[in-house]
N, C-alpha and C positions, 0 to 999 in steps of 0.2 A: 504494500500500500504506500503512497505516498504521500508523504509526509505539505502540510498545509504551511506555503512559503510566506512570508509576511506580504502586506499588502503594498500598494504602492505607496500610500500615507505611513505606513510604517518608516520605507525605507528613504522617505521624504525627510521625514522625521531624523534620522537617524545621519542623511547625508549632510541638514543642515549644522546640527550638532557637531561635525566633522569639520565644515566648512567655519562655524564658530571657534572652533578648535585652535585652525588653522590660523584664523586672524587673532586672536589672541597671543600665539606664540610666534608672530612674524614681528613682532614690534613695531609694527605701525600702527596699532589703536589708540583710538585715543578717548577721549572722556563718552564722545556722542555713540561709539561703538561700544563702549562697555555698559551705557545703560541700555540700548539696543538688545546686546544679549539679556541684560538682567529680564527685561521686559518680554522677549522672547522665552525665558523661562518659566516665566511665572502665568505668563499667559493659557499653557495645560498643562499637567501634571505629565504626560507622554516626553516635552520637552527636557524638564526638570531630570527625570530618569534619564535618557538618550544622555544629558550632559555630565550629571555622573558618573555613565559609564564608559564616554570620553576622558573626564578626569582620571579615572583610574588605569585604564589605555595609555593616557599619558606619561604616568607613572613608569610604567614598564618601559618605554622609552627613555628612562631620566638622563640615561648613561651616555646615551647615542651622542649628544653637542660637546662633551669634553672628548671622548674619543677621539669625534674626527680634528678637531680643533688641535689637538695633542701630534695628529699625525702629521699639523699644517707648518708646526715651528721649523722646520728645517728649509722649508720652501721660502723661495722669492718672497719681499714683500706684497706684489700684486699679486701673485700665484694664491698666498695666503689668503688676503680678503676674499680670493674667487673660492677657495676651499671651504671658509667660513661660511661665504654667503652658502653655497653648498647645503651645508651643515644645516641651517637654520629652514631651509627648504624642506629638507629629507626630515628633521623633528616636523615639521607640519603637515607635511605630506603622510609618511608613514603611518599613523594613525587614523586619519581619513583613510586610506583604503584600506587598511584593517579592519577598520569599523562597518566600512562600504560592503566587503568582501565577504566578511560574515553574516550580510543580512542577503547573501546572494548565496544561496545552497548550493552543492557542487550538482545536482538532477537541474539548472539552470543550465551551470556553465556549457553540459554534458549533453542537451538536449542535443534531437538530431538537428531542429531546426531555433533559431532563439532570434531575436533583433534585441539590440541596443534602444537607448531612451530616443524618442524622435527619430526612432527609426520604424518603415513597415516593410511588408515583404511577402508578397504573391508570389507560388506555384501550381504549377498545375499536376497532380497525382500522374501514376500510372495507369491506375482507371479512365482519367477524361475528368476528375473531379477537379476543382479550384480551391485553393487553400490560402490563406489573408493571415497575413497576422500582426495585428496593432504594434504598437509601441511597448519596448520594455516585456515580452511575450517569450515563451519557451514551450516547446511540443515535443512528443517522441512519434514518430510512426511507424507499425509495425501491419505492411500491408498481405504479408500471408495471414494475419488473424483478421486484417479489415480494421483495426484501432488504432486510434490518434489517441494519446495522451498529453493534457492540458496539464502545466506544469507550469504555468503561471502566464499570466494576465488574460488575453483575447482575439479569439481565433474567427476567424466567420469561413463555413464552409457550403460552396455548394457541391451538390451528389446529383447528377443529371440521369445518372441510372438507375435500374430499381434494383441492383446489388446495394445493400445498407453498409454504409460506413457507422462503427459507433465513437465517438468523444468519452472518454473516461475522464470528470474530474474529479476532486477531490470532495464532491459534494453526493455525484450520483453520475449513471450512462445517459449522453443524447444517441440514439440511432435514429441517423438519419439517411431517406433515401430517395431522390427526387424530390429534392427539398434546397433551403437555398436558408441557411442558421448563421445567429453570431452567438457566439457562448462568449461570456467576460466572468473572470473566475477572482471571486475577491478571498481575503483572511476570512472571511466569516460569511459567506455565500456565494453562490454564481448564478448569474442571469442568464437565462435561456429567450432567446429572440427569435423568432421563425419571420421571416419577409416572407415568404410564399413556400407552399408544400404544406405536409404534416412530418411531426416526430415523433416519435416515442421517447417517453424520460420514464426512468427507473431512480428515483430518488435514494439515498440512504435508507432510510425509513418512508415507509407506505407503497400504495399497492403503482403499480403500472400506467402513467395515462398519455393519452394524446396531446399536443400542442399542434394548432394551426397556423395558418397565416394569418399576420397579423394579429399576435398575441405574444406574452412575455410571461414568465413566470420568473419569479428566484429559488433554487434547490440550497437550501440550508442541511447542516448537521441533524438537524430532527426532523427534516422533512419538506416537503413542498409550501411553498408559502401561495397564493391568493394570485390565479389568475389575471391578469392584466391587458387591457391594449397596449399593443407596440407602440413605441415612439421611432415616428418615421422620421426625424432627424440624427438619433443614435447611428447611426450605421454611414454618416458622410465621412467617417477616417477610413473606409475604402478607399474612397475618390479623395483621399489626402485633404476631406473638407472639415473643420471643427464650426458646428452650425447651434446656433443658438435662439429659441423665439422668447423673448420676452425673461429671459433666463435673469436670475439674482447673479448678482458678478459674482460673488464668491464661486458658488458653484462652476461657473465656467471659466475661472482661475483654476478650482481644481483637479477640472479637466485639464486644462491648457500645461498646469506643471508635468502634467505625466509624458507630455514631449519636449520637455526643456531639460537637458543636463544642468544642475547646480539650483542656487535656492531662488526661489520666484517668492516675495513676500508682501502682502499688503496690510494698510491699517483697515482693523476692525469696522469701521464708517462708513467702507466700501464696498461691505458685504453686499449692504440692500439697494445696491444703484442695479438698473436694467438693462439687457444687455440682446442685442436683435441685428441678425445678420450670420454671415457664410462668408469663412475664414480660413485663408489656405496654409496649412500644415507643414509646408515647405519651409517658412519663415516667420520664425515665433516671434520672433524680435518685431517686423512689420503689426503682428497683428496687437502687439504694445502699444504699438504708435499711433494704429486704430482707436484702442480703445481710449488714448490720451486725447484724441482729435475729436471724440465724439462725446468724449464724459470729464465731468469737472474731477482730472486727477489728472498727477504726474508723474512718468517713469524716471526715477533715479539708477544708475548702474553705477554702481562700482565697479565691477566688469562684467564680461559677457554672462558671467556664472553666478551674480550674484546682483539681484536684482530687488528692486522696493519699491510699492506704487502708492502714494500717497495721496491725499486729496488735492486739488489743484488750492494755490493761495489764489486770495484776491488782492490784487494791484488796483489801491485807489489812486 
């Protein structure tokens, strides 16, 4: 069986923490970046943990900056500063992908097929079937049994024949056959989406049932959750589209962070602003600059990886 990978908010969670890490022990913070994290911590309890078990990570590194530093007295004076500066990198670095690397299981690294954050990835089976897989995604496939294994994030598959392909995830079986599914598989459920055809789902827990088109279910730990209509804009990261009607911006921040590498962060305030329109997935950065040009806020970067959207000032 396999084991249930954390979720994308987990490892959100987990990378900013790293990236906090990171600036902390680079020596260029300064007062407005240390209350930044305090405020980032205390903001959920998720954070506060993520940060102590960076502290303690960083511990186990203590030794690493006299080492190399130790190793540098013999060298040139320039050679020196370039081995320091070095040194102060690799204490920052090192722990962020430690920390990265363990919230990414090795049935990730190992899958047959995986993509990267902001990355997707169409094939087509040996069948004639079509295989999608979002952002931050891992599958195994094993076509003499006819199963795909969901190993984390979100697959969409069609099956144009009536030989049944089934999705095993960590919740329960889709088989599907002349059907056209996106399955998105979180820490604590997976969404079953049908666009057109029927499936069959075998939940964890409970008896066998149908899904049509045009309907959505979520397969939890104890079983089937409440029938639903599909939402027919879910499925435009196909066509590399991120589409939104009327959407609360927080929500589609955090959609939008699960294709950005590094921390995408906004003030609370901003949650309840509205957000409408089709947004292409190719360049996250642009669709920033959308939302800057359509709504009273402003994108600040520190750099490409480390971002913060505040609300726009007023200039009287």
């Amino acid at each position: 069986m396999i084991g249930s990978p954390p979720s994308a908010e987990a490892r959100q969670v987990v990378r900013a923490a790293a990236q906090w890490l990171a600036l902390m022990e680079s020596g260029s913070a300064n007062e407005r970046d240390r209350a930044n994290l305090q405020s980032w911590r205390d903001s959920h309890s998720s954070h506060e943990q993520a940060w102590q078990k960076a502290q303690l990570l960083r511990q186990r590194f203590a030794d690493l900056p006299s080492a190399l530093a130790m190793a540098s007295l013999d060298r040139p004076q320039a050679s020196r500063r370039t081995v320091l500066k070095r040194a102060v990198g690799a204490v920052a670095l090192v722990p962020t992908a430690w920390l990265i690397s363990r919230q990414l299981p090795l049935d990730v690294w190992s899958a047959d097929l995986r993509t990267a954050t902001g990355e997707g990835k169409k094939v087509q089976l040996a069948d004639g079937s079509t295989l999608q897989l979002n952002t931050a995604s891992a599958v195994d496939i094993d076509m003499k049994k006819r199963l795909l294994k969901l190993v984390e994030g979100e697959i969409a598959l069609n099956v144009p024949g009536t030989s049944p392909l089934t999705i095993q995830t960590h919740f329960g079986q889709v088989v599907v056959s002349q059907s056209d599914v996106c399955v998105r598989q979180g820490q604590t459920g997976c969404k079953v989406s049908v666009l057109k055809g029927t499936v069959q789902l075998q939940p964890l827990r409970g008896p066998v049932f149908s899904l049509r088109g045009g309907q959505q279910v979520s397969l939890q730990a104890m079983g089937a959750g409440a029938v639903e209509p599909f939402d027919v804009l879910a499925p435009g990261w196909r066509d590399g589209v991120l589409m939104a009607q009327n959407q609360p911006l927080g929500d589609f921040l955090r959609e939008l962070s699960t294709y950005r590498p590094g921390v995408l962060r906004w003030e609370p305030e901003l949650e309840s602003l509205r957000v409408t329109g089709s947004f292409r997935l190719e360049d996250t950065d642009r669709i920033l600059a959308l939302l800057a040009a359509s709504l009273p806020l402003e994108v600040h970067s520190r750099t490409r990886y480390w971002v913060t959207l505040l609300p726009r000032k007023n200039i009287v």
